[in-house]
MMTF fields as JSON, N, C-alpha, C and O atoms, coordinates in Angstrom:
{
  "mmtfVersion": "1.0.0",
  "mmtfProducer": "UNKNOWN",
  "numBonds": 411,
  "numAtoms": 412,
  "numGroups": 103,
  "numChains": 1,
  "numModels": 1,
  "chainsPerModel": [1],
  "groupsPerChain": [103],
  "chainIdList": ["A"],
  "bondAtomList": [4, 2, 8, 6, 12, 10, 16, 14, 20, 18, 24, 22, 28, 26, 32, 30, 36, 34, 40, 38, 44, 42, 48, 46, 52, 50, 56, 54, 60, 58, 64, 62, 68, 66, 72, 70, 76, 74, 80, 78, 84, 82, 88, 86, 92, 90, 96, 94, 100, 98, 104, 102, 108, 106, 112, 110, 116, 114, 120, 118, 124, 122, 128, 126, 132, 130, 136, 134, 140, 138, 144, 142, 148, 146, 152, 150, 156, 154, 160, 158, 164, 162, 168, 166, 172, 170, 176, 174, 180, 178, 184, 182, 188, 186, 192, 190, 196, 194, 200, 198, 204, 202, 208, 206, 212, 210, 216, 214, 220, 218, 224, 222, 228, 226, 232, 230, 236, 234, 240, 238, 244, 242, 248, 246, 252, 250, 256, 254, 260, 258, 264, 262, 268, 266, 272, 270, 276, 274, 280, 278, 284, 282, 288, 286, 292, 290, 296, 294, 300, 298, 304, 302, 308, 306, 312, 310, 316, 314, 320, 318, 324, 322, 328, 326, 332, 330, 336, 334, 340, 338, 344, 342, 348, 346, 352, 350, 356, 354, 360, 358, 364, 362, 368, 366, 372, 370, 376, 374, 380, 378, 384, 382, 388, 386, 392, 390, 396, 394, 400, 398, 404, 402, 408, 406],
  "bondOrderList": [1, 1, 1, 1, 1, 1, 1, 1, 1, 1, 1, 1, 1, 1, 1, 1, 1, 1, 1, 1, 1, 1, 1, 1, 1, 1, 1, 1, 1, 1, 1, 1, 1, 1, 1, 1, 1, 1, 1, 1, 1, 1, 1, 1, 1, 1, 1, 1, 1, 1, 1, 1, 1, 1, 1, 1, 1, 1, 1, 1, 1, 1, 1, 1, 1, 1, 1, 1, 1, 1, 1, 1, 1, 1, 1, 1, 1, 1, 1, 1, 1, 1, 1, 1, 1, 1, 1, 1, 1, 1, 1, 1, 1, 1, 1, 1, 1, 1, 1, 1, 1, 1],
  "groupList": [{"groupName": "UNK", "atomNameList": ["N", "CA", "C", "O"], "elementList": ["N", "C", "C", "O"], "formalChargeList": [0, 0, 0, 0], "bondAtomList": [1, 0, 2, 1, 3, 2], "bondOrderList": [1, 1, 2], "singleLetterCode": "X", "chemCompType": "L-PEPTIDE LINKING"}],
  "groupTypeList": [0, 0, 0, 0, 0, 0, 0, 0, 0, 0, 0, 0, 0, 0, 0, 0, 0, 0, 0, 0, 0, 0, 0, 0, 0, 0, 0, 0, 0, 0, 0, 0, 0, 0, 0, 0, 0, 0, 0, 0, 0, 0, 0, 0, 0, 0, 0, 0, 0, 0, 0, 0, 0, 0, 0, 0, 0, 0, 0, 0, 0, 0, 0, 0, 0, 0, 0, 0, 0, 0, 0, 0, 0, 0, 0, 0, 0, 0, 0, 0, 0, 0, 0, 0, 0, 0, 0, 0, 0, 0, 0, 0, 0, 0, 0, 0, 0, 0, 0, 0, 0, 0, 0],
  "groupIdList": [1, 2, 3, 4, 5, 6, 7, 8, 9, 10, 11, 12, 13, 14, 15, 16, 17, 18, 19, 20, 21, 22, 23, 24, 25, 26, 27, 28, 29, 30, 31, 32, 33, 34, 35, 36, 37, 38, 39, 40, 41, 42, 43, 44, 45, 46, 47, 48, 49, 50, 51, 52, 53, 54, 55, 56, 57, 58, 59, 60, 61, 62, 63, 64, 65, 66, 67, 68, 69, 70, 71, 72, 73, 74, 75, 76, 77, 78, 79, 80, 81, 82, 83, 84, 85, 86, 87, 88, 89, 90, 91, 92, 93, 94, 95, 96, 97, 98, 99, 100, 101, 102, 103],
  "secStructList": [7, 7, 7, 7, 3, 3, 3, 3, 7, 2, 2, 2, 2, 2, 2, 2, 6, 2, 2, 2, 2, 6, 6, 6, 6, 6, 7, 6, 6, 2, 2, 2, 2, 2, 2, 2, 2, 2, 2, 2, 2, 2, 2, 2, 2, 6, 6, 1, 7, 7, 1, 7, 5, 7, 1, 2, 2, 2, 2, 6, 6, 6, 1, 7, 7, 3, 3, 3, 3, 3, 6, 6, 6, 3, 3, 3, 3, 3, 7, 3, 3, 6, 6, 6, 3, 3, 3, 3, 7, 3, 3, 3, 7, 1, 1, 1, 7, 7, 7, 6, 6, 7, 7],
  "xCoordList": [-46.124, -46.247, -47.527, -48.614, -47.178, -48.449, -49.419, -49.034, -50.913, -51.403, -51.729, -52.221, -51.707, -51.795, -53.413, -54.485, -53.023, -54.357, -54.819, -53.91, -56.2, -56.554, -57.002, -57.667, -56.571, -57.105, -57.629, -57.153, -58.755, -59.376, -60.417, -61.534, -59.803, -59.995, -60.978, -61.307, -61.831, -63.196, -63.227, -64.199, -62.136, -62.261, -62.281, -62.76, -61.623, -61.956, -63.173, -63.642, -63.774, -65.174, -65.948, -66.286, -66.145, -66.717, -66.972, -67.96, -65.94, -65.471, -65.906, -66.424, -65.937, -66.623, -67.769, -68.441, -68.424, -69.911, -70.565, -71.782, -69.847, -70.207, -70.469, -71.452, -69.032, -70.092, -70.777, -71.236, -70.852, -72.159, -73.442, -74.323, -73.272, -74.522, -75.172, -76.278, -73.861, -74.157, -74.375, -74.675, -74.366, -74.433, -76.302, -77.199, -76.374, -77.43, -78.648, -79.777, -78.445, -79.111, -80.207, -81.341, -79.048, -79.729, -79.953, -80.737, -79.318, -80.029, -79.107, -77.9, -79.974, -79.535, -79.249, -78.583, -79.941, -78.641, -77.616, -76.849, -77.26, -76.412, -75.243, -74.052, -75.601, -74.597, -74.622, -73.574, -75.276, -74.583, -73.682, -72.487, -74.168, -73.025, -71.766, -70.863, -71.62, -70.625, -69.292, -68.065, -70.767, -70.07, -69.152, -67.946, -69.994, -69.114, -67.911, -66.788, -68.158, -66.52, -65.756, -64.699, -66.254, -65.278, -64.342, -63.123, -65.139, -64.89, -63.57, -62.386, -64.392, -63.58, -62.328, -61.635, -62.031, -60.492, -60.35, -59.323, -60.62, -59.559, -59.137, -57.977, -59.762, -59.401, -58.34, -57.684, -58.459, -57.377, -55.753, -54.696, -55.96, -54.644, -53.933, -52.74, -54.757, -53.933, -53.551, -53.232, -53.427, -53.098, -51.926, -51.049, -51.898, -51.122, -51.023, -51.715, -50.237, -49.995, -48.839, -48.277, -48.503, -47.192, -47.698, -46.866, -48.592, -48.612, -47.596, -47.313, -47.095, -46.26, -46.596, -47.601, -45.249, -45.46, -46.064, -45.804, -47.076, -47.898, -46.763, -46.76, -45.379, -45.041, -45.15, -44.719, -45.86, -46.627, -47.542, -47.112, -48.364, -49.018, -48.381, -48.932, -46.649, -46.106, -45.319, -45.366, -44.648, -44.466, -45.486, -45.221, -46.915, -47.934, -48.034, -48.284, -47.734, -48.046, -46.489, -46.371, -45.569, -44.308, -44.278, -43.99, -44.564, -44.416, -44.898, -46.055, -43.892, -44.288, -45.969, -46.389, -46.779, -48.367, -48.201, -47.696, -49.024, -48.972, -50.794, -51.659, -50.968, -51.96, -52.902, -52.125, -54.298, -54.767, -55.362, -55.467, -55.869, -57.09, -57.895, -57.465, -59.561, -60.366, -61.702, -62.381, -61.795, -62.992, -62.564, -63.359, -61.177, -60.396, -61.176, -61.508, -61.612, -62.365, -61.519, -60.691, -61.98, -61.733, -60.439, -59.96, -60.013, -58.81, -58.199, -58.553, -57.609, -57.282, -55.721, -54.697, -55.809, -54.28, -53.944, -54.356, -52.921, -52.684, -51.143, -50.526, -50.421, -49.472, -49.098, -50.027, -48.28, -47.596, -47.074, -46.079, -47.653, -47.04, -46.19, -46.681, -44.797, -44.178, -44.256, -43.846, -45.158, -44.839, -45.957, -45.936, -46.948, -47.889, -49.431, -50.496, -49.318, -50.699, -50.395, -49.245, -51.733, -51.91, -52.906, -53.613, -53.075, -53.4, -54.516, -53.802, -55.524, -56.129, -55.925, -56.271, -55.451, -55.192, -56.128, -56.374, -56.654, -57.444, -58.267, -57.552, -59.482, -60.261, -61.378, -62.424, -60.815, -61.439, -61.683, -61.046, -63.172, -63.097, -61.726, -60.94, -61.725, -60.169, -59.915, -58.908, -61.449, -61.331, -61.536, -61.857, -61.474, -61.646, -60.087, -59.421, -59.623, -57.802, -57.881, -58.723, -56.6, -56.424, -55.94, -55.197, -56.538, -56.645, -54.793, -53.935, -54.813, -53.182, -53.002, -51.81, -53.665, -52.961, -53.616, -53.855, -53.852, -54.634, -53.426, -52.682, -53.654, -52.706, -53.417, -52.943],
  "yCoordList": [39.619, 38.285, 38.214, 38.711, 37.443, 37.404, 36.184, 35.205, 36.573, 35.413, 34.45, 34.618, 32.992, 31.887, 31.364, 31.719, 30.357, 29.491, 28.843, 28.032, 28.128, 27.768, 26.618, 26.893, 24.977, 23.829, 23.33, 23.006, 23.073, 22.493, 20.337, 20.269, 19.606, 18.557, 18.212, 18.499, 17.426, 16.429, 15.903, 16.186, 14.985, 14.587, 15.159, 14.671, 16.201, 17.215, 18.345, 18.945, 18.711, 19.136, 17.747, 17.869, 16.864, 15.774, 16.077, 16.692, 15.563, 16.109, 17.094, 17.056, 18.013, 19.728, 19.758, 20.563, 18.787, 18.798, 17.93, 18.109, 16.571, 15.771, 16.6, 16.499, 17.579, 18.191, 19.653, 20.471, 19.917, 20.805, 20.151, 20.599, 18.796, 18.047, 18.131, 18.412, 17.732, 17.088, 18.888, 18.652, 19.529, 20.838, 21.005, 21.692, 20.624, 21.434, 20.453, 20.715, 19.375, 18.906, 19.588, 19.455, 20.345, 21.492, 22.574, 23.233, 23.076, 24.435, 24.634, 24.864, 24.485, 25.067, 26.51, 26.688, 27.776, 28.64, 28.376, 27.845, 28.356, 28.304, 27.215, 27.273, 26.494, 25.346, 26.454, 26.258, 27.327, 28.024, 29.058, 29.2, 29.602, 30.649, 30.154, 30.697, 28.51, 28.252, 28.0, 28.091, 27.514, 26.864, 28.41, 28.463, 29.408, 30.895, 31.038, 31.267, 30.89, 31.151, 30.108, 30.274, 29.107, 28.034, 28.298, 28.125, 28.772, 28.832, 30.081, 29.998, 31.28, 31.866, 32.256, 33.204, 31.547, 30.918, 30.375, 30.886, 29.672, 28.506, 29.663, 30.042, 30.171, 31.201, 32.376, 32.861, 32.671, 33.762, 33.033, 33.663, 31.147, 30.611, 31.383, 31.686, 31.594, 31.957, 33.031, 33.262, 33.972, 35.785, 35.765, 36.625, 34.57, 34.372, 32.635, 32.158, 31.77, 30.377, 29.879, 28.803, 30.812, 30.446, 30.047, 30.401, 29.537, 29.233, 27.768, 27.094, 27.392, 26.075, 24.899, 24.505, 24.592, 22.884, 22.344, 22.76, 21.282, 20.099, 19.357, 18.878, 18.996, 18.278, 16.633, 15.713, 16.605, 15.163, 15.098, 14.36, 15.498, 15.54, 15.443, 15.128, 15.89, 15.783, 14.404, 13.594, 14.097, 12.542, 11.838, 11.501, 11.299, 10.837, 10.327, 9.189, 11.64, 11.764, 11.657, 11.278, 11.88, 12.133, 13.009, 12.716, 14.292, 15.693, 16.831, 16.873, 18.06, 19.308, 19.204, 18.889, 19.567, 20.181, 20.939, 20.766, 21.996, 23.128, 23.477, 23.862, 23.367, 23.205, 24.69, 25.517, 25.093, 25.994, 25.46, 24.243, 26.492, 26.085, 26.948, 27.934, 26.187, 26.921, 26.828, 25.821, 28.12, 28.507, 27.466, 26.78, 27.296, 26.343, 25.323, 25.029, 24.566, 23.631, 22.49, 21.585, 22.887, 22.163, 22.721, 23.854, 21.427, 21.566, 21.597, 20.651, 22.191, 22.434, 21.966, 22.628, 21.063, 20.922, 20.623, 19.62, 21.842, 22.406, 22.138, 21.805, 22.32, 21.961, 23.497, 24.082, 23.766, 24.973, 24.187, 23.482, 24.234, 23.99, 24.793, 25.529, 24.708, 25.617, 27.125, 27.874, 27.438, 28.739, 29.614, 30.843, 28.767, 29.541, 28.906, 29.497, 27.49, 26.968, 26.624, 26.46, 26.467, 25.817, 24.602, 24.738, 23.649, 22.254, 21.902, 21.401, 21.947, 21.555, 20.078, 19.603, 19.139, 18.073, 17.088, 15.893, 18.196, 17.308, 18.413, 19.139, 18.345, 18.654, 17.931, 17.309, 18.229, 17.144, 18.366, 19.391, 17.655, 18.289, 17.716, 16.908, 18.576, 18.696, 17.155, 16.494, 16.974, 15.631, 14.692, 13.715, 14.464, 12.988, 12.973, 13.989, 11.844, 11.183, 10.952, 10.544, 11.435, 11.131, 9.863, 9.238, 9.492, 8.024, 8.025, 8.905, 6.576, 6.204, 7.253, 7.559, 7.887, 8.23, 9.4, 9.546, 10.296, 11.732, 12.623, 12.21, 13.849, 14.895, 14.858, 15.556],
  "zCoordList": [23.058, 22.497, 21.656, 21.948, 20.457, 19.743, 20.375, 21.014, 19.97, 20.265, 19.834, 18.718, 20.298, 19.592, 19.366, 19.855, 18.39, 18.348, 18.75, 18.929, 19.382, 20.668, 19.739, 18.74, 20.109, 19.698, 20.364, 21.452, 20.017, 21.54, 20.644, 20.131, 20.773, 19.999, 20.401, 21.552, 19.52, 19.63, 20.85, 21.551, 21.409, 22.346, 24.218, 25.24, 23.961, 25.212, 24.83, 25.797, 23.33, 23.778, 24.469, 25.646, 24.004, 24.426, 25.937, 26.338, 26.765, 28.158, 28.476, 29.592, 27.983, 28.282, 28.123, 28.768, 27.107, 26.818, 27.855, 27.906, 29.137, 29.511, 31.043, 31.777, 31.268, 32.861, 32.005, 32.802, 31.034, 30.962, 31.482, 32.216, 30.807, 30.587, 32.306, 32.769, 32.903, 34.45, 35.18, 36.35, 35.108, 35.718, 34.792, 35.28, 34.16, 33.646, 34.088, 33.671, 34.89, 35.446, 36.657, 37.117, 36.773, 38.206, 37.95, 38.633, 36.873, 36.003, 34.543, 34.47, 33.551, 32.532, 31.97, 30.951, 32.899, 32.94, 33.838, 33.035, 34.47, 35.498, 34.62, 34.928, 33.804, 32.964, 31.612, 30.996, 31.067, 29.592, 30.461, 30.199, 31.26, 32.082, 31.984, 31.348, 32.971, 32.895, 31.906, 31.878, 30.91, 29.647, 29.205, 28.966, 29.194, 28.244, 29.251, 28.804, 30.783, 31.378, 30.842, 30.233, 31.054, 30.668, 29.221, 29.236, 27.886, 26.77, 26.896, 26.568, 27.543, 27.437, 28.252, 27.883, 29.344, 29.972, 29.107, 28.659, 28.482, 27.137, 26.392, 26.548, 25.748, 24.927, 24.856, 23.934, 26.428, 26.95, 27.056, 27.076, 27.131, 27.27, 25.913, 25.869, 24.998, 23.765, 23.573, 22.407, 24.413, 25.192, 25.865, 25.781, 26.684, 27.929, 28.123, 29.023, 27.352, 27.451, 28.267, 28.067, 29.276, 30.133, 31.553, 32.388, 32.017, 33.201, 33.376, 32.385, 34.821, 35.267, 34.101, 33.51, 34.122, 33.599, 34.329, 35.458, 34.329, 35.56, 35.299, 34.165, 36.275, 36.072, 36.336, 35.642, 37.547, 37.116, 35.971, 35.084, 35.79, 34.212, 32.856, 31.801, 33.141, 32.035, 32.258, 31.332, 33.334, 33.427, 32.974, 31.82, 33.43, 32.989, 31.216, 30.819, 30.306, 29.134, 28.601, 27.436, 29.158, 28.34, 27.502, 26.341, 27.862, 27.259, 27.866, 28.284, 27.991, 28.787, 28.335, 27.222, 29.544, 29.515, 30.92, 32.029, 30.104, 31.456, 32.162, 31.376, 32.961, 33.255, 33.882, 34.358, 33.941, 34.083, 35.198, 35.351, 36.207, 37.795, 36.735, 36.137, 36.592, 36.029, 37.486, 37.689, 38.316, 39.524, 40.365, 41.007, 40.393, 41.322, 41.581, 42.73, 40.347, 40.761, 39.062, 39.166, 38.101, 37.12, 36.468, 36.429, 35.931, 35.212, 33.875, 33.171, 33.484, 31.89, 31.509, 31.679, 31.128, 30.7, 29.272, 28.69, 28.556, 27.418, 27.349, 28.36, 25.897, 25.766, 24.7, 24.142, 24.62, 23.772, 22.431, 22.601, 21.09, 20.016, 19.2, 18.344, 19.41, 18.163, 18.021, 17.134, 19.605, 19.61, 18.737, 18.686, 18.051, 16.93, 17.684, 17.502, 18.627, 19.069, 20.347, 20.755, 21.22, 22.16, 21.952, 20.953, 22.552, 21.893, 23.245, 24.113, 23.599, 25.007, 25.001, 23.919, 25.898, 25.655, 26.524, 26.363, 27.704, 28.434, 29.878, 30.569, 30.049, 30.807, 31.91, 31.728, 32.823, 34.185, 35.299, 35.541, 35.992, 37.23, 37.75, 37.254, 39.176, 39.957, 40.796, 41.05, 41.079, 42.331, 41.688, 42.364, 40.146, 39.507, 39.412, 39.214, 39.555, 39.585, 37.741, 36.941, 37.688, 35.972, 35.852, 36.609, 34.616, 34.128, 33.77, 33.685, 33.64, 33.269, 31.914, 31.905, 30.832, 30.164, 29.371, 28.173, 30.633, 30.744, 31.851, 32.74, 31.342, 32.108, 33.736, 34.633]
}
């Protein structure tokens, strides 16, 4: 399989930039470390973009999103475009409850 292109929108770096912020409270290496795993699991979705549909996540939104465990703690939920992209649609630690209209 070829690999796809990894979209990752303004509004989920935002999100990604908001628990860097909160991790780097207690150490700012320990928050760029994270930040490069983090980056680069997103990145590998585009190697390998077949993990489960979230299917509550896709009820939620009204459209397949398939979701990643990132250090079984935070969550990645991506959608497959057309077979050429993956789209990050939304990133949350695991124990915050998703809002009415988040994966």
């Amino acid at each position: 399989m070829k690999r796809l292109r990894v979209i990752i929108p303004p509004e989920v770096r935002l999100q990604i930039r908001d628990q860097l912020l909160f991790i780097s409270q207690d150490s700012i290496d320990n928050a760029l470390a994270w930040e490069d795993r983090l980056l680069a699991a997103i990145n590998e979705i585009g190697d390998m973009p077949g993990h489960a549909v979230d299917d509550d996540a896709s009820r939620r939104v009204g459209q397949n999103v398939r979701k990643l465990v990132f250090e079984g703690t935070y969550l990645i939920h991506y959608r497959v475009r057309d077979a050429v992209a993956v789209e990050i649609v939304n990133f949350r630690h695991g124990s915050r409850l998703p809002r009415a209209d988040e994966p």
